[in-house]
N, C-alpha and C positions, 0 to 999 in steps of 0.2 A: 618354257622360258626361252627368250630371245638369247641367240648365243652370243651378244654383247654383254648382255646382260649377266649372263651365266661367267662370262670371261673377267669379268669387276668383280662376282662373287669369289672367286677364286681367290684372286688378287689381292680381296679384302680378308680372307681365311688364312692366307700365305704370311701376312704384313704382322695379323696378329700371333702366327706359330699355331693356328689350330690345324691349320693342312697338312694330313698325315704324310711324313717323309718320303712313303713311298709314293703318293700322289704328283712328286717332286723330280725330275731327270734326274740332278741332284742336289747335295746340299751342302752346306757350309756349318760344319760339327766342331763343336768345341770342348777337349778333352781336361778334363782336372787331374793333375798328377801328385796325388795327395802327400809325398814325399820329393826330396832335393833331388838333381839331376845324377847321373851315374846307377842306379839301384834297379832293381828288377821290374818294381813297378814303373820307374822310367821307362825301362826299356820294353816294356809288356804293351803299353801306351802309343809309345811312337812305333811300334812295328803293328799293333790293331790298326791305328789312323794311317801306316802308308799302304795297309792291306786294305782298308777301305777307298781308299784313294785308286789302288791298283783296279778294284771292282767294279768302280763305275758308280756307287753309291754315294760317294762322297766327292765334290769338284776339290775343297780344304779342306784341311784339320790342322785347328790352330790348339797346342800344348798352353800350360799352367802348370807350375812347377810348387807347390807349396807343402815342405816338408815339415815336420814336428809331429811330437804327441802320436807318434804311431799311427798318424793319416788322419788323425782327430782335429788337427788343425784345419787342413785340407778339406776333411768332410763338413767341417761346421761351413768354411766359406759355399763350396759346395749347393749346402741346403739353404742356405741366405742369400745366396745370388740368384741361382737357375732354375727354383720355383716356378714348375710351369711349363719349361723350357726344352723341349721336343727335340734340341739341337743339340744339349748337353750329355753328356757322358764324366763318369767317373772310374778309372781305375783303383782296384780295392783287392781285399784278398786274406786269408787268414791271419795276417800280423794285426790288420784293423781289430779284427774278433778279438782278437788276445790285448790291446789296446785299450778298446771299449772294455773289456771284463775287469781288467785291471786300476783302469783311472776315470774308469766312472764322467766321462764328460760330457756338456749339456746336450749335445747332439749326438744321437745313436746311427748308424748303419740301416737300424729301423724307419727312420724318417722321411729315407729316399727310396727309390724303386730300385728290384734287382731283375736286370737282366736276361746276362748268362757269364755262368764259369768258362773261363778260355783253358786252364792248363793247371797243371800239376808240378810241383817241384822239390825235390830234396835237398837239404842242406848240405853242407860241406865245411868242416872245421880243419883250417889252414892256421900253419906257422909259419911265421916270417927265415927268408932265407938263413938266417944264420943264429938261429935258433937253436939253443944247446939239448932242446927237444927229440926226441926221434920218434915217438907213437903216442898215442892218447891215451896209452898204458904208464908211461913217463910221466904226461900231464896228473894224472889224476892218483896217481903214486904220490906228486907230490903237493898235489891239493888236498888228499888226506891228511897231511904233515901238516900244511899251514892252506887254510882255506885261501885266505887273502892272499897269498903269494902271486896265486896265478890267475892276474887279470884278463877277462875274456872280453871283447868287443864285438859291439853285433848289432842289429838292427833295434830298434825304440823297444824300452821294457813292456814287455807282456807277447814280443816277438816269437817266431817259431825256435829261433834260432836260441832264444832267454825259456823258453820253457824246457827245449831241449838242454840244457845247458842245468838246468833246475832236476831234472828228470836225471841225469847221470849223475848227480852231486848225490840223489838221491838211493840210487841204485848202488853207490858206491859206501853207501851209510854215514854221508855227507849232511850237516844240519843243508839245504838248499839256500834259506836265507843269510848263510854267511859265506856265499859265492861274491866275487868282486866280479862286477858285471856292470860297462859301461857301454851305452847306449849311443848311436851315430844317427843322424837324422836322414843319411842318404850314403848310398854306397860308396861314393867318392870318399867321403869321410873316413868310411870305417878302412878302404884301401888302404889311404894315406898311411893310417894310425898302424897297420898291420907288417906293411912295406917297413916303416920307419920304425917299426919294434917300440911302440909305444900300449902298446899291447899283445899279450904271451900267445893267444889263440882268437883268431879271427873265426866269426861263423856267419854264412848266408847264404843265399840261392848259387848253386856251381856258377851258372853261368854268370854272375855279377863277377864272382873269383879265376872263371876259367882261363881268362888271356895272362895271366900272372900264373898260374900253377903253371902253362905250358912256356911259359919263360923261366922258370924258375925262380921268382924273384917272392914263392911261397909254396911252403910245402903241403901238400895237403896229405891228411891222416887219417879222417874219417868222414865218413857219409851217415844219414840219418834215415836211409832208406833201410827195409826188412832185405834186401837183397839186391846182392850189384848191382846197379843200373848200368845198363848197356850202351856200351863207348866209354864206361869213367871206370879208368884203375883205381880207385880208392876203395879200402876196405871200410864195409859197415860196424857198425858202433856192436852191433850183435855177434858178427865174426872177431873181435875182440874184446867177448867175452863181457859185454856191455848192454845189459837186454831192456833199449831206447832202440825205440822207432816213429817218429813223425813226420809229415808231409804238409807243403804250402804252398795251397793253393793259390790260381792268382783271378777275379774275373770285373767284371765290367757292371755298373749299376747308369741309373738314369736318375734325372732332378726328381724333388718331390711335386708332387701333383700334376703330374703329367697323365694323360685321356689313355684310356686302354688301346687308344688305333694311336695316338704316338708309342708308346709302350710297344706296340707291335712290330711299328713301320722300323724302329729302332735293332729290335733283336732280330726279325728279319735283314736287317742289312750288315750286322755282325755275324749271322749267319752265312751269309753272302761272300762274308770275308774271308772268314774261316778255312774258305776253298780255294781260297787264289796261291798262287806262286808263289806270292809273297812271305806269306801267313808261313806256309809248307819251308820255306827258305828259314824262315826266323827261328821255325820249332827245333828247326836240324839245328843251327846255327848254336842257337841257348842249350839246348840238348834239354829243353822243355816236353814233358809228356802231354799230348792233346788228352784232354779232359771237359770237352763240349757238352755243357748243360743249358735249357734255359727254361725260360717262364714258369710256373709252377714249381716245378720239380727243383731247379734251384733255389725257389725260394727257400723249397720244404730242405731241399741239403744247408743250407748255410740257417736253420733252425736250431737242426739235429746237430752241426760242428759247433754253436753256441755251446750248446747244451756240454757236448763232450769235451771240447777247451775247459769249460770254466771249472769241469769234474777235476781233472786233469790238472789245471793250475791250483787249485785248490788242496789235493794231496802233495804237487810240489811245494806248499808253499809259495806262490806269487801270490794268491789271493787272503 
């Protein structure tokens, strides 16, 4: 083949998205942010695209903010736009699971491609500074008394933060479904409400809560991890006599019907990222656990967390 000719082949493979990314110096990636700006999946998002950017993989990454429905909103646009789309990217992550299991809506998690998992993360239930609270032994002293009294606030029903929350009601000999449990579309929201004492207990990823715990302007009580995490004084829900333990995950998927060498060219370059300074910068920062999976073996994990979510919310009563 004449190398003119070969050079318009290209060209014409590039124009329509079949030219696998890595065939590319770089590219021009566009991220979905299935939830409102401020939340962890914001921030898991925009710290991947400037680690891609940092690696030389990416020239852009242009964000998409569209919160509701536990990422169900975001996934549906998601899978109706970017069909195909070798460029696109979605951040996604255990709350979607619990989401999907719960409200049943027309677009599953199932419909688009998955990646790789980026991180791990433990909850954190904060009271607002002037809070007549002082431990999660307090709370739940008096949410035995009166269920409804103590309003919790947290990320979209069927979250990690809603199942935990269901899981201690329960452990505590609590009916689970007569917990007062109100749902924020995005972490800025849930802040607001927790700051402004519009709700009794706030719960989500540390690091969405962490710049306000270390002001004070929330106190934090407990942790959802089997054992301290390392750098956070807060005691676990088990060292108070509380025996809940969950984790939430957070990881990155692709459009549906995308070719197995975009598929590739894509986790290859998250891969890429992974490594950079940036990446390394953000994990410290969030005080996120690196938890890198991909291809396959991801798939087959976010199978098997189906499966043990929906167990799970089903003895708590969410399902």
């Amino acid at each position: 083949m004449r190398r003119d000719t070969f050079l318009k082949s290209l060209a014409a493979l590039a124009a329509t998205g079949s030219l696998p990314l890595s065939a590319q110096a770089s590219a021009n990636l566009k991220m979905m942010i299935p939830a409102n700006p401020g939340g962890g999946w914001d921030g898991t998002g925009r710290a991947l695209g400037k680690a891609l950017q940092e690696s030389g993989v990416a020239s852009a990454v242009t964000f998409e903010n569209k919160g509701g429905a536990g990422g169900a909103i975001g996934l549906a646009q998601f899978f109706n736009a970017s069909k195909g789309d070798g460029s696109a990217m979605m951040v996604m992550g255990a709350v979607m699971l619990g989401a999907i299991i719960r409200n049943k809506p027309p677009v599953s998690v199932t419909q688009v491609t998955p990646l790789a998992r980026l991180t791990t993360e433990y909850n954190v239930f904060v009271l607002p500074a002037n809070s007549p609270y002082k431990s999660m032994a307090e709370v739940v002293a008096q949410m035995k008394k009166d269920p409804g009294s103590i309003k919790w606030g947290g990320g979209s029903a069927g979250s990690t933060e809603h199942i935990a929350i269901a899981m201690i009601a329960r452990d505590a000999g609590i009916d689970p479904t007569k917990i007062n449990y109100v749902p924020f579309r995005g972490g800025g929201e849930a802040v607001a409400a927790i700051i402004g004492g519009n709700v009794t207990v706030g719960g989500s990823g540390y690091s969405e809560f962490q710049t306000y715990i270390d002001s004070g302007k929330m106190k934090a009580i407990a942790m959802t991890a089997g054992a301290r995490v390392k750098g956070i004084a807060v005691p676990t829900l088990k060292e108070q006599g509380i025996n809940v333990e969950i984790g939430n995950w957070r990881g990155v998927y692709g459009a549906a019907g995308i070719t197995d060498a975009q598929k590739k060219a894509l986790v290859d370059m998250i891969t890429k990222a992974t490594k950079t300074k940036a990446w390394a910068e953000a994990l410290e920062k969030n005080n996120w656990t690196p938890a890198f999976l991909a291809g396959k073996a991801f798939e087959d994990f976010v199978d098997n967390d189906f499966a043990s979510l929906r167990a799970t919310m089903v003895k708590s009563g969410l399902v």
